[in-house]
N, C-alpha and C positions, 0 to 999 in steps of 0.2 A: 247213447245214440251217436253215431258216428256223422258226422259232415264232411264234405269236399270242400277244398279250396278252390278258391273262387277261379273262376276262368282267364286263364292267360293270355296276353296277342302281343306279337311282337311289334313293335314300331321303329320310327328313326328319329334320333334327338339329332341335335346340331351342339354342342358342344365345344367348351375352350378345350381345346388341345394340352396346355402346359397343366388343366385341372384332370381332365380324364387321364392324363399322365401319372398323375402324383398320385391319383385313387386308387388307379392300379397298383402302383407301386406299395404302395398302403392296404392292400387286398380289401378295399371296401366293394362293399356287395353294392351295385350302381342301380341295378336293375329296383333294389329294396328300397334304398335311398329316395332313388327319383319315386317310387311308389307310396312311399310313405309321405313324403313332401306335397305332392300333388293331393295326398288324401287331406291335408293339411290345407292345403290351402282350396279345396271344393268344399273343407268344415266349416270355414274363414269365410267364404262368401257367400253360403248356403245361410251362415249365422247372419250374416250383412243384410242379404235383403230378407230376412224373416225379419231381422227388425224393423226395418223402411218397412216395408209392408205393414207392422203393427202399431206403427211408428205414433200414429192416433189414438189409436185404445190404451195404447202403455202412457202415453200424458195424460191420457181422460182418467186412466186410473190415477195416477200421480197425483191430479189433480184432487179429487176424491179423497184421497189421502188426507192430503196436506190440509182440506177444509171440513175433514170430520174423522180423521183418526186413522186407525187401523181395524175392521171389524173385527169385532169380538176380543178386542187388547183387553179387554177388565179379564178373558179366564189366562191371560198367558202369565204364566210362571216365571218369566226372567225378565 
């Protein structure tokens, strides 16, 4: 099954000068860079507030934990 790559739009960054210089000069691919960077950091704070957001049930579990075990630890093998 074949798929398409995801949809392009061009936009305007603001950029250091002496960096956009040297990348070119380095044939780094900018447009990949800055896309991957940004995917990077939408992962980075999509992960942030998922956990704020959970941020109670993941202690409430914790908490569970720490005062009666791990369910089902008697069948685990390591």
């Amino acid at each position: 099954m074949l798929t398409r790559p995801p949809a392009r739009k061009s936009v305007n960054l603001s950029l250091n000068k002496e960096l956009l210089a040297e990348a070119k000069e380095l044939g780094i691919n900018m447009s990949r860079v800055a896309e991957e960077s940004i995917a990077q950091a939408v992962s980075a704070e999509k992960s942030r507030r998922w956990k704020e957001e959970n941020r109670e049930a993941i202690e409430g579990w914790n908490r569970y934990v720490e005062e009666n075990g791990l369910p089902l630890a008697k069948y685990r093998m390591f």
